[in-house]
C-alpha positions, 0 to 999 in steps of 0.5 A: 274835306275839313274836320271840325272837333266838337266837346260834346261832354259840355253843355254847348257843344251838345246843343252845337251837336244835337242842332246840327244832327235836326237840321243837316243830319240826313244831307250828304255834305255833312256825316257824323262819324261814332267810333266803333265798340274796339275804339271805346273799348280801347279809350276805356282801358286808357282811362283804367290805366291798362297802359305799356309804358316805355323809355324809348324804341327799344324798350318798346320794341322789346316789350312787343316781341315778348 
């Protein structure tokens, strides 16, 4: 199995996207995996910022058990 990553925020990667969905969209050789409503949700908070920042393991390890 091979996985290709293609930008669909750009204007050639969403032709790229849209042509490969007409033509093999329902052919089993190829799938077009869409994250599920947590991983957006997730994405979504990174951009906001909503991060735990860390100096090192046990800082983290810290911050997780509190």
């Amino acid at each position: 199995m091979a996985t290709i990553t293609i930008n669909e925020k750009t204007k050639k990667g969403k032709i790229l996207l849209n042509f490969l969905k007409m033509t093999y969209g329902k052919e089993s050789f190829i799938s077009f995996d869409v994250p599920n409503a947590e991983t957006i949700s997730a994405f979504d908070e990174v951009k906001a910022g909503n991060v735990v920042r860390c100096n090192d393991s046990k800082d983290l390890l810290q911050k997780l058990r509190s």
